[in-house]
Every structure is written in C-alpha cells, then in structure tokens.
N, C-alpha and C positions, 0 to 999 in steps of 0.2 A: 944262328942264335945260340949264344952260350949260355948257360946257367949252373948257378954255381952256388954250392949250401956251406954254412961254415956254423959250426958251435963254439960258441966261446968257453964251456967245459966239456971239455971231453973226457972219455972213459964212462964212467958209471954213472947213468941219469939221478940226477938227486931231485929230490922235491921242489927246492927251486931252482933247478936251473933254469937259464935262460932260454926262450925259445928258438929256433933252428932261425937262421937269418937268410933269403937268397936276395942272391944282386941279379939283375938281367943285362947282360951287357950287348943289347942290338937296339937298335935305332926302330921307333915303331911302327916307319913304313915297310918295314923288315915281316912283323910281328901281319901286318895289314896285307903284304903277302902270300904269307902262308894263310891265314883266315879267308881273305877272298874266295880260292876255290870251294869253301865249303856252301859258302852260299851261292850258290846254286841260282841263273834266273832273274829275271825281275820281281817287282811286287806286285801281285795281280792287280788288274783295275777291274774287274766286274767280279760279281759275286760265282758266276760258275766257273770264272779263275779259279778265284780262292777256295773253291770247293777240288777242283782238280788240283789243286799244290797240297790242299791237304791230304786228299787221298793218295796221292803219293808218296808223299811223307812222313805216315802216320807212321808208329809203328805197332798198331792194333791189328791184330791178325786177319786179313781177308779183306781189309779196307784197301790196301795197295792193288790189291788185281781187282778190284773194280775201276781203276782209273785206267789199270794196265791193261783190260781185258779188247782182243783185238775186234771185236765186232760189238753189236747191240744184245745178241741172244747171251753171251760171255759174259754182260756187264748186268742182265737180267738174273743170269743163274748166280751169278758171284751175290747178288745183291736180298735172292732170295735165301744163299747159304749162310749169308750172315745175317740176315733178319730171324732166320730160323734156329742160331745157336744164340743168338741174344735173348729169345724168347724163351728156351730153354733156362738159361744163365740166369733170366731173373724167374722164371718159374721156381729154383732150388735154390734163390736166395733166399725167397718169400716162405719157403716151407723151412730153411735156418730160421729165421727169423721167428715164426710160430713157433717152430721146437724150443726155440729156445726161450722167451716169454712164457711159456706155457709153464716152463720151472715143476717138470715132475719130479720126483726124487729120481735118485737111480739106486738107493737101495733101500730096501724095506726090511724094518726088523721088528718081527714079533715077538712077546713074551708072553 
C-alpha cells in the first residue's frame, strides 16, 4: 500500500493554504488484508462469549487476567482484586466530589 501527501503551497503555511491532499494507490482488498488479522475471532453468539472477548479485550487494568486466569481460585482472586480497587476508586471520587461542592475558601483574610 502506497501513500502519498502532496501540498499544493509549499514552503511557509499561510493562513489559507490549502489543506494537505493524500491519494491511496492499493486496491481495497489490499487494505481488507492487512485489517483482517486484527480482528481477531468470531462474533460471540451467547452472552458468556461476549463477556470473555470482552475481558480480553479490555484495556481496563485487571479485567484481562480474569478471562486469562488459569484456574477458578485465579479468576476469584483477580475478580475480588479488582472489585476491591473499584471500590476504593469510587470511595475518593465521592470524597472529590464533597470537597469540592462544599466550596470552602482556601484562604482567609482578616482585618
């Protein structure tokens, strides 16, 4: 696949110049090639499919090794490690949120 940019002014951007042009010159089963391998798979048909493609997937931290985890007790501990930083997560989002509503000053001046 070749691709290729071209400016019709060159040198010094002015305010109006034209914007940057590209051609593509490959065929799109070319294009359909290359994109294939990323997809990865089929489309899940039941929902604990599509629960394992997503946990694998994700890119949420700790959600991957619970799909990845090689036994039951693996997929328990992963599952309580990330229930237990979520709960954290919104624990000190809920006390930003108070702090900040609350709109104390942060400085006091007396006369």
């Amino acid at each position: 696949m070749k691709v290729s940019g071209s400016k019709k002014n060159s040198g010094r951007i002015r305010h109006n110049s034209e914007p940057t042009v590209f051609t593509v010159s490959a065929p799109i089963s070319e294009f359909i090639a290359m994109v294939k391998p990323l997809m990865k798979g089929e489309k899940p048909r039941t929902v604990p499919q599509a629960w394992t493609r997503f946990l694998e997937r994700t890119t949420a931290h700790g959600l991957p090794r619970i799909a990845n985890a090689r036994n039951q007790a693996g997929k328990i501990f992963w599952v309580f490690i990330f229930a237990v930083f979520a709960l954290i997560f919104l624990m000190e989002a809920q006390y930003l949120f108070v702090k900040y509503y609350n709109r104390r000053p942060i400085t006091d001046i007396k006369v």
